[in-house]
C-alpha positions in Angstrom: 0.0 0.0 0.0 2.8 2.1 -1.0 0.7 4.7 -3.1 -2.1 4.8 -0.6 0.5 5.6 2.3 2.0 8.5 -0.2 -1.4 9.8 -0.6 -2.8 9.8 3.0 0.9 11.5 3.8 0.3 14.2 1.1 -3.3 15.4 2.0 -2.1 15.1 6.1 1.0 17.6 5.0 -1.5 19.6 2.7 -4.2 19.8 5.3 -1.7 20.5 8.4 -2.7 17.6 9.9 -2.1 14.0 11.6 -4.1 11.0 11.9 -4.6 12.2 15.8 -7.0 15.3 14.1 -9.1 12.3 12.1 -12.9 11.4 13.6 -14.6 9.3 11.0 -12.5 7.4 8.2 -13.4 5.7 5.0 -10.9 3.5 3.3 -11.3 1.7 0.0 -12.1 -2.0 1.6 -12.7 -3.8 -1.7 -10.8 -7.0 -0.1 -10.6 -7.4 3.2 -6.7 -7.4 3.3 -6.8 -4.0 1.7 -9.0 -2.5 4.8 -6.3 -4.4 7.0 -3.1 -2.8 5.4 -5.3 0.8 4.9 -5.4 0.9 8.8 -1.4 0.9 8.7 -1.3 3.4 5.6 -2.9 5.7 7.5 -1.2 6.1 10.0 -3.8 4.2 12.5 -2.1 1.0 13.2 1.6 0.1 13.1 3.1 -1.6 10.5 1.8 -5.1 10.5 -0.5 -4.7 13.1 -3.5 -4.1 11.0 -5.6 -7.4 11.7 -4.8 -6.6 15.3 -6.5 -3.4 15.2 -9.6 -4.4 13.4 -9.7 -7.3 15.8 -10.1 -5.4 18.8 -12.3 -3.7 17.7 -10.3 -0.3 17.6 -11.6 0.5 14.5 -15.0 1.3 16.0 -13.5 2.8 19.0 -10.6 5.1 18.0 -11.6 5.6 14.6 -15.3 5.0 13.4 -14.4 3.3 9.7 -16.4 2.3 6.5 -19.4 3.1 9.3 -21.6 2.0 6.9 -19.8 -1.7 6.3 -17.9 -0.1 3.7 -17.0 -1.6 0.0 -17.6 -4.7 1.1 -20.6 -4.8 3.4 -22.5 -2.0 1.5 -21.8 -2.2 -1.9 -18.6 -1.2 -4.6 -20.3 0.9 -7.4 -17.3 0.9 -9.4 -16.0 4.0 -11.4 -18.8 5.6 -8.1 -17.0 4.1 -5.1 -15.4 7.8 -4.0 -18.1 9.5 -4.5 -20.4 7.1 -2.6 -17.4 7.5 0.4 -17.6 10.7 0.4 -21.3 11.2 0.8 -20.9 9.3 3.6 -17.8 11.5 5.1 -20.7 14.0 4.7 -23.3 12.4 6.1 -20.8 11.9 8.8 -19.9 15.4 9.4 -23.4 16.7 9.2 -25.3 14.7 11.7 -27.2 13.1 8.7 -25.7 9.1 8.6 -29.4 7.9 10.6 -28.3 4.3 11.9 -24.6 4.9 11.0 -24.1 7.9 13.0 -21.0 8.0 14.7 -20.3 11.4 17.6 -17.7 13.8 16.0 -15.7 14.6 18.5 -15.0 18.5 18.6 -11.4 17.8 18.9 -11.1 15.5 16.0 -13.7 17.1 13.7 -12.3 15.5 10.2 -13.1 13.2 8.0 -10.8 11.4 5.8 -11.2 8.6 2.9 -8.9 6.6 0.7 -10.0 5.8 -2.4 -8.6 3.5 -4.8 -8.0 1.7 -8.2 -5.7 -0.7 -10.1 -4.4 -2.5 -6.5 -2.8 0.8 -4.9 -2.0 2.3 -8.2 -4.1 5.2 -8.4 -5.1 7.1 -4.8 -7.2 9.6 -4.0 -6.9 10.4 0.1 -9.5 13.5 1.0 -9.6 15.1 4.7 -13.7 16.8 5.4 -14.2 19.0 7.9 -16.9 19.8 9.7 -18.4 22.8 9.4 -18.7 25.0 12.8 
């Protein structure tokens, strides 16, 4: 996940932010390894520790992600995947997700998602903020 770590590195620097600033992520989960090593791009579990993560659950603790089951669980339009993230990075951010809503925590009131194509050859990464 080489180009997804590049991307989620270049919108942190170009937002001024870390992972620590993140609330809600959305990573491109086509395959559930790719959801495992997406946690390690960015920047949410250590390097091989992905499967851990997701295991205990901190996925849904520290970081609400793909609250909606993601790629897998709630369907990959593709050529529409991003877009269909980032309405729910929206949906997120405005109080609007119904079922799915996660709390924003003041503190941590963006939203990131990874997008993907071609196995981690194209990557879109994205940071939303909530607006005040």
């Amino acid at each position: 996940m080489a180009t997804t770590e590049h991307a989620v590195k270049s919108a942190y620097e170009k937002a001024d932010l870390s992972s620590k600033d993140i609330g809600v992520l959305e990573v491109h989960d086509c395959f559930t390894i790719s959801g495992l090593l997406s946690m390690e791009a960015t920047g949410f579990a250590k390097y091989g520790e992905g499967a851990e993560f997701v295991k205990e659950g901190r996925n849904r603790t520290e970081i609400p992600t793909n609250t909606t089951g993601g790629l897998v669980g709630y369907g990959h339009p593709v050529g529409a995947s991003g877009v269909r993230q980032a309405v729910d990075l929206v949906h997120q951010l405005t109080g609007k997700a119904g079922d799915c809503q996660v709390e924003i925590d003041p503190n941590r009131p963006y939203g990131m998602m990874v997008s993907m194509g071609g196995s981690d050859k194209t990557v879109v990464s994205m940071i939303f903020k909530k607006a005040s």
